[in-house]
C-alpha positions in Angstrom: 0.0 0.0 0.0 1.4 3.2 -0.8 1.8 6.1 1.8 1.1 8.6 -1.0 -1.9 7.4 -2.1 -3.5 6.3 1.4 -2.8 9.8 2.5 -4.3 11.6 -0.4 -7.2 9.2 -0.1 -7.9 10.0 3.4 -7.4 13.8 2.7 -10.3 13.7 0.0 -12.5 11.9 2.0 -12.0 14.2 5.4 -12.2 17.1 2.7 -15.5 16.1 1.2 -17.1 15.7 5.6 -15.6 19.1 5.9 -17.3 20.5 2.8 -20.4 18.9 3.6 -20.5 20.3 7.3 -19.0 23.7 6.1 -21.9 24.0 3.7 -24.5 23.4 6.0 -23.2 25.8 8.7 -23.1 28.4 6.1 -26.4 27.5 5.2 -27.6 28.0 8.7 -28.5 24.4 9.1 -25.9 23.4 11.6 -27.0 21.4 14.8 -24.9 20.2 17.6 -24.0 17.2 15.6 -22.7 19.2 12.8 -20.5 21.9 14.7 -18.9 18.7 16.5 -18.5 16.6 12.9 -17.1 19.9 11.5 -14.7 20.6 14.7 -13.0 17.1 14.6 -12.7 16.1 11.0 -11.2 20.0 11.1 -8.7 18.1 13.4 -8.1 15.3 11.4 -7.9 17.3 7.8 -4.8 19.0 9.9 -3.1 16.2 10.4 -3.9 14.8 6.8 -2.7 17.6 5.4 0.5 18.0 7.5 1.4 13.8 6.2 0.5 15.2 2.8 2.5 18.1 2.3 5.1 15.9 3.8 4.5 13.2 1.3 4.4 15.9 -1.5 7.2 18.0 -0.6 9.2 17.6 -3.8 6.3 18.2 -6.0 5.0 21.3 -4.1 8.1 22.8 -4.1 8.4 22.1 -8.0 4.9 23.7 -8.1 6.4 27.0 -6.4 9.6 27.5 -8.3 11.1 26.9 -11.4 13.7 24.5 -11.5 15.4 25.0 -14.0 15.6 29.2 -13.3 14.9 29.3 -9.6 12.1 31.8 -10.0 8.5 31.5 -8.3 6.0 30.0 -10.9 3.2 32.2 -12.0 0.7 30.0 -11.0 2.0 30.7 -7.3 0.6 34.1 -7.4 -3.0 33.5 -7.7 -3.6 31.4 -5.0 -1.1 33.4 -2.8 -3.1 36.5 -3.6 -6.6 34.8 -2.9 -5.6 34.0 0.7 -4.2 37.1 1.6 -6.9 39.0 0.4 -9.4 36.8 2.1 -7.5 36.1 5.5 -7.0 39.8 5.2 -10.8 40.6 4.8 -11.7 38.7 7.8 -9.4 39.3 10.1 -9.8 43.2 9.6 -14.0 42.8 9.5 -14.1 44.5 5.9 -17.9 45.0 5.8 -17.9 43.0 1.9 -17.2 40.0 3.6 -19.3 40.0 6.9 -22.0 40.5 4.1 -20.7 37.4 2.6 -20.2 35.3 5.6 -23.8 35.8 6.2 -25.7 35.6 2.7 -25.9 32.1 3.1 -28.3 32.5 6.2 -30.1 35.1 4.7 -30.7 33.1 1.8 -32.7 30.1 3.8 -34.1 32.6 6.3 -34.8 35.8 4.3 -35.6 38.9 6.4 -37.4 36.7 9.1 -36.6 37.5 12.6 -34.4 34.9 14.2 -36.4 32.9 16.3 -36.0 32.5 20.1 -33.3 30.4 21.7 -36.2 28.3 23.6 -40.0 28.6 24.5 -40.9 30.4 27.4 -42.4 27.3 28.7 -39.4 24.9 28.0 -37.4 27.8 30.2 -39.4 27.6 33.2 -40.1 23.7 32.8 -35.7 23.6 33.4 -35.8 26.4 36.1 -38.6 25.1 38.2 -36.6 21.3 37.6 -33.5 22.7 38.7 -34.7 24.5 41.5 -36.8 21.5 43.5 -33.8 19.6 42.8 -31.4 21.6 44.8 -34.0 22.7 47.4 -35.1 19.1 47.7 -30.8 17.8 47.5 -30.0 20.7 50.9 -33.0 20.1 52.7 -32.0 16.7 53.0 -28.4 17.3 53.4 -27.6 15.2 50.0 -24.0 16.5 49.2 -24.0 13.9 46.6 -27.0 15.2 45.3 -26.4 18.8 45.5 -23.3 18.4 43.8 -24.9 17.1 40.5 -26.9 20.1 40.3 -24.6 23.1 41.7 -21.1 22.1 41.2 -18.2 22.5 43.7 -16.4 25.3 41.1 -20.0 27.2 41.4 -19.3 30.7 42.5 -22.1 31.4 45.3 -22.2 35.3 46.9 -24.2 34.4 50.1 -26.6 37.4 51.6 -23.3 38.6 54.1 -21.6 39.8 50.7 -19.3 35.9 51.6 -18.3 34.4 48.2 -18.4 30.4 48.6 -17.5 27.7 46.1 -20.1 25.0 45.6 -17.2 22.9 47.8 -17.9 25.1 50.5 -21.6 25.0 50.3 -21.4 21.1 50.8 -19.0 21.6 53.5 -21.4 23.8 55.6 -24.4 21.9 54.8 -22.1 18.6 56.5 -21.5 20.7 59.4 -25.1 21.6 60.1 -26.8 19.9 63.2 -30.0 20.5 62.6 -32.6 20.4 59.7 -33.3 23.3 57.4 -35.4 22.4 54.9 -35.8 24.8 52.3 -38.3 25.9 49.7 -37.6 27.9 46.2 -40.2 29.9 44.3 -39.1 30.7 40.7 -40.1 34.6 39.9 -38.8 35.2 36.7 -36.9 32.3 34.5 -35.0 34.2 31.1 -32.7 32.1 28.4 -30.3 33.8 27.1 -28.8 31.6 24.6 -29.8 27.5 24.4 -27.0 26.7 26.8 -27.5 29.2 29.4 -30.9 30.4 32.0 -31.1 33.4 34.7 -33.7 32.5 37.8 -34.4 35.1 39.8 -36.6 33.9 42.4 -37.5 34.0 46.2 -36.4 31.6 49.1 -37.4 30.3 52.4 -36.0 28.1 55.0 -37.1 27.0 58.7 -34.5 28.9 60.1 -34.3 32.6 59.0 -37.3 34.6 60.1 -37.6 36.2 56.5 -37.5 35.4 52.9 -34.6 35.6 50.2 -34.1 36.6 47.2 -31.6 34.9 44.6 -30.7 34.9 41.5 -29.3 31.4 39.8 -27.2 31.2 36.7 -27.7 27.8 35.0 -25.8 26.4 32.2 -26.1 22.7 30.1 -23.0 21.1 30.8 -22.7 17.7 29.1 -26.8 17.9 28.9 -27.3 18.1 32.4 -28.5 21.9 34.1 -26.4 23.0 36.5 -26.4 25.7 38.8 -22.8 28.0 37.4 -23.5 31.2 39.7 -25.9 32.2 42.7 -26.2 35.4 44.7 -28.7 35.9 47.1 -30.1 38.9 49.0 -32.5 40.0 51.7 -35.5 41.8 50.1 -35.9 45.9 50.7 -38.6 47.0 52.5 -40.6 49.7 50.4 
């Protein structure tokens, strides 16, 4: 088997996944499954391409120059000046090619707005989830449980102006002698992309006298909702 021929084998095929994918980004058809098809064989068409140029050396650089004179070959030029030009265009946001980047989404969608990241009712279906579980996961002292839903890197700025980690969280809730079981009421639940949620919402427990309120940050991580941020506050009295 020739190294050659495997290699520009395998660079055509990883090319023609790559086109594919590329297209339908453009297109604005991309899904998870696409952007992570797209990312890797963009990986592998690296590599590829790195044993090819290898492989090819001799020839490329016969491409390039002249042999017999030493000079660049004219048909250098072209291609040279194609990739500047667009590398050029992108990097410094030249307005022509913005347009250009995105005339493939216009195409499919037209003038229509874009539509929301999630229904209203999706939103609140994950914040209200979320929420019972990590009231239900504290009330019950459940580190394991707690854990899965606010994570021990979560940044947590308590109602004293304290900032805790999620570890820390766990750590105090082990400490505790007594129960406090604790209820969450979800005010206001907004995406703000597909990935990530704000809660705002109100909080009571058996042993503080009054109500909080908090706001939640929750992001999809590995396509479980997790609690990222908290802060929580004692309401003002009007």
């Amino acid at each position: 088997m020739k190294s050659k021929n495997l290699v520009s084998l395998f660079v055509a095929a990883i090319f023609l996944v790559l086109a594919t994918t590329g297209l339908l980004i453009y297109f604005g058809q991309g899904s998870h499954i696409v952007d992570h098809t797209h990312a890797w064989f963009g990986i592998l068409f690296f590599v590829a391409a790195v044993f090819h140029i290898v492989n090819n050396w001799a020839s490329l650089v016969g491409y390039t120059k002249n042999r017999r004179t030493g000079s660049i070959q004219k048909e250098f030029f072209l291609p040279a000046i194609i990739a500047v030009v667009f590398a050029a265009g992108i990097g410094f946001d030249v307005p022509v090619f913005d347009k250009l980047a995105n005339a493939g989404k216009s195409l499919f969608r037209g003038n229509k707005p874009r539509p929301e990241s999630m229904p209203q009712a999706k939103v609140d279906s994950i914040a209200n989830a979320v929420e019972t579980a990590f009231a239900s996961a504290y009330s019950k002292g459940d580190t394991a449980a707690l854990a899965v839903v606010m994570p021990t890197k979560t940044t947590t700025l308590t109602q004293a102006g304290t900032l805790l980690s999620g570890s820390d969280v766990q750590q105090n809730l082990l400490k505790k002698t007594a129960a406090e079981v604790v209820k969450t009421k979800v005010d206001k639940a907004e995406a703000l992309d597909d990935h990530l949620i704000i809660v705002r919402g109100t909080s009571t427990n058996t042993t503080a006298t009054s109500p909080t309120v908090y706001m939640h940050v929750l992001k999809e991580q590995d396509r479980k909702w997790q609690i990222v941020a908290a802060q929580g506050a004692y309401p003002t009295v009007q």
